[in-house]
TORKOL-531668 format. One record per residue: x, y, z of N, C-alpha, C in turn. Coordinates in steps of 0.05 Angstrom, whole numbers, padded with zeros to 5 digits, always signed. Layout:
! TORKOL-531668
XYZXYZXYZ/...
***
This chain:
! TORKOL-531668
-00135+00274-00004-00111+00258-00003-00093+00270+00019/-00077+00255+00036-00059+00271+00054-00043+00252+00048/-00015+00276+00053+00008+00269+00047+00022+00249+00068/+00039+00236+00075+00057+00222+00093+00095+00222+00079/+00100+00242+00096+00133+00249+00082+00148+00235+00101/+00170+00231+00095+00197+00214+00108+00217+00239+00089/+00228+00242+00105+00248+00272+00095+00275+00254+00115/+00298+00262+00101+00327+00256+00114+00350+00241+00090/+00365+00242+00103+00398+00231+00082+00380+00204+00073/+00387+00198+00047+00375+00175+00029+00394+00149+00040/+00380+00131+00061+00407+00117+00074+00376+00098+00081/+00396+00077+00089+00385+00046+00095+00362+00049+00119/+00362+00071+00137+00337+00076+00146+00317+00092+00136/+00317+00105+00122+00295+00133+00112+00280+00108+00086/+00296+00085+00079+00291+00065+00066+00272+00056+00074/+00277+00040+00108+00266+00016+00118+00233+00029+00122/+00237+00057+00130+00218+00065+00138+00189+00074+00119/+00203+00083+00099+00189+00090+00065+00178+00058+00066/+00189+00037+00056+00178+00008+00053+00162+00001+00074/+00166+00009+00102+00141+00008+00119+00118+00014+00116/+00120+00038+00108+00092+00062+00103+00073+00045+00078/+00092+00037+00060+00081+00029+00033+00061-00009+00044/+00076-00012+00068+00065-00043+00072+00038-00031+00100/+00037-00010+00114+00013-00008+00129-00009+00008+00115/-00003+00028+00086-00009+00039+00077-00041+00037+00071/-00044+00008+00057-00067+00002+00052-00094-00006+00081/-00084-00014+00096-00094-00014+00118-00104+00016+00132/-00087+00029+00131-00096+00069+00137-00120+00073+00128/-00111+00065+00100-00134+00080+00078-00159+00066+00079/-00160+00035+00089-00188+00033+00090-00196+00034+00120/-00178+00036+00134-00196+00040+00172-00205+00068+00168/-00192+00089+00153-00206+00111+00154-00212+00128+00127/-00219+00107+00111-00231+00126+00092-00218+00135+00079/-00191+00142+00076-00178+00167+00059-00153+00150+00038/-00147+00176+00020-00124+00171+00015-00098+00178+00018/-00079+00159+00027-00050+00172+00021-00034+00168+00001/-00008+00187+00004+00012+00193-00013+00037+00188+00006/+00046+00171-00009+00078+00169+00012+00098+00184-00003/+00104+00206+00007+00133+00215-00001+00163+00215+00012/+00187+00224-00007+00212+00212+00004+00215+00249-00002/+00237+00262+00014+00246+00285+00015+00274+00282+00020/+00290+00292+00008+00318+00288+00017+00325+00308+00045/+00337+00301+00055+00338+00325+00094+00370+00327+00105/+00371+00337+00122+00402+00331+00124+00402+00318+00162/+00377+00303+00164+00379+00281+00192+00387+00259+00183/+00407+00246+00198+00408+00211+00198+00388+00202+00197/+00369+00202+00218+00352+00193+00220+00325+00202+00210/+00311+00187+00197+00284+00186+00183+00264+00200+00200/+00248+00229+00190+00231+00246+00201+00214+00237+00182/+00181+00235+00209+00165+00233+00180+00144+00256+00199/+00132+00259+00178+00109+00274+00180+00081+00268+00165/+00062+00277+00180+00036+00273+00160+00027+00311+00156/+00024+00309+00132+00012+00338+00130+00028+00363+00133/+00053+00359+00141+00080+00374+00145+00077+00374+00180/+00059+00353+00191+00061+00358+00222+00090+00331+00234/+00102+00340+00253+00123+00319+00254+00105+00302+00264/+00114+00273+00270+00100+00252+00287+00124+00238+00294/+00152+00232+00287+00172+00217+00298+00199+00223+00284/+00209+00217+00302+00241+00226+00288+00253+00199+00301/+00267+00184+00280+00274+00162+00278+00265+00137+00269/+00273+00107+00286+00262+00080+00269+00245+00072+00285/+00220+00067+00283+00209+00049+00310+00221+00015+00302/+00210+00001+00329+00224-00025+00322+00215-00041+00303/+00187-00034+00295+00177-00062+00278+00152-00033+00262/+00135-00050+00236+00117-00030+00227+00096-00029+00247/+00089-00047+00265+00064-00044+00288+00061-00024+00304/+00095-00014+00301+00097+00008+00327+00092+00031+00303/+00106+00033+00282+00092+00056+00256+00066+00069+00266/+00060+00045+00250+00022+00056+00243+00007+00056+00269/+00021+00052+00306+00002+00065+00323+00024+00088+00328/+00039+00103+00323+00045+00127+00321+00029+00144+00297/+00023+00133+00278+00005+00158+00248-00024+00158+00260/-00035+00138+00281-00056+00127+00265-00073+00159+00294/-00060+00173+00310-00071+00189+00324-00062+00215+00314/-00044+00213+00295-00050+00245+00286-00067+00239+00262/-00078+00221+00248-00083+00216+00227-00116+00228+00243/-00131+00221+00261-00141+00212+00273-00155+00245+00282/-00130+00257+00288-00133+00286+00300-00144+00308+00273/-00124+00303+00256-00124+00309+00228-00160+00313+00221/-00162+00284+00224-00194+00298+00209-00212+00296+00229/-00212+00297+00250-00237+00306+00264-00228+00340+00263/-00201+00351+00260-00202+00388+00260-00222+00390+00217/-00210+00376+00201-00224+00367+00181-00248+00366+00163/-00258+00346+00182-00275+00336+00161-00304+00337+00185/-00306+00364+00198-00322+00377+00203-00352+00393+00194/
***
């Protein structure tokens, strides 16, 4: 299972972005096999940090979830080819 955290002030983006994760979520898990975990962390950024695996991947909103999931989907990507070796 790998984790996917959104850490920052509990505010209308760290929101939009959590509800993103949860709507490309299922798509992740079956293009590659695995499972995730979406977590929320409280942080002290405005803006919504996420990370997979405690690695950063973005700090802030992208514009839409399309732009999300091709930001996760190359560390996701990196992740297990170091992995699942």
């Amino acid at each position: 299972m790998l984790r996917l955290k959104v850490r920052g002030i509990a505010n209308h983006w760290r929101y939009t972005v959590v509800q993103w994760m949860h709507e490309i979520k299922d798509i992740l898990e079956r293009e590659y096999g695995i499972e995730l975990r979406i977590e929320e962390e409280d942080g002290t950024s405005k803006l919504p940090e996420v990370y997979l695996e405690n690695k950063l991947i973005l700090i802030g909103v992208p514009g839409e979830e399309g732009y999300l999931i091709e930001l996760i989907k190359p560390v996701i990507e990196e992740y297990l080819s170091r992995y699942r070796k």
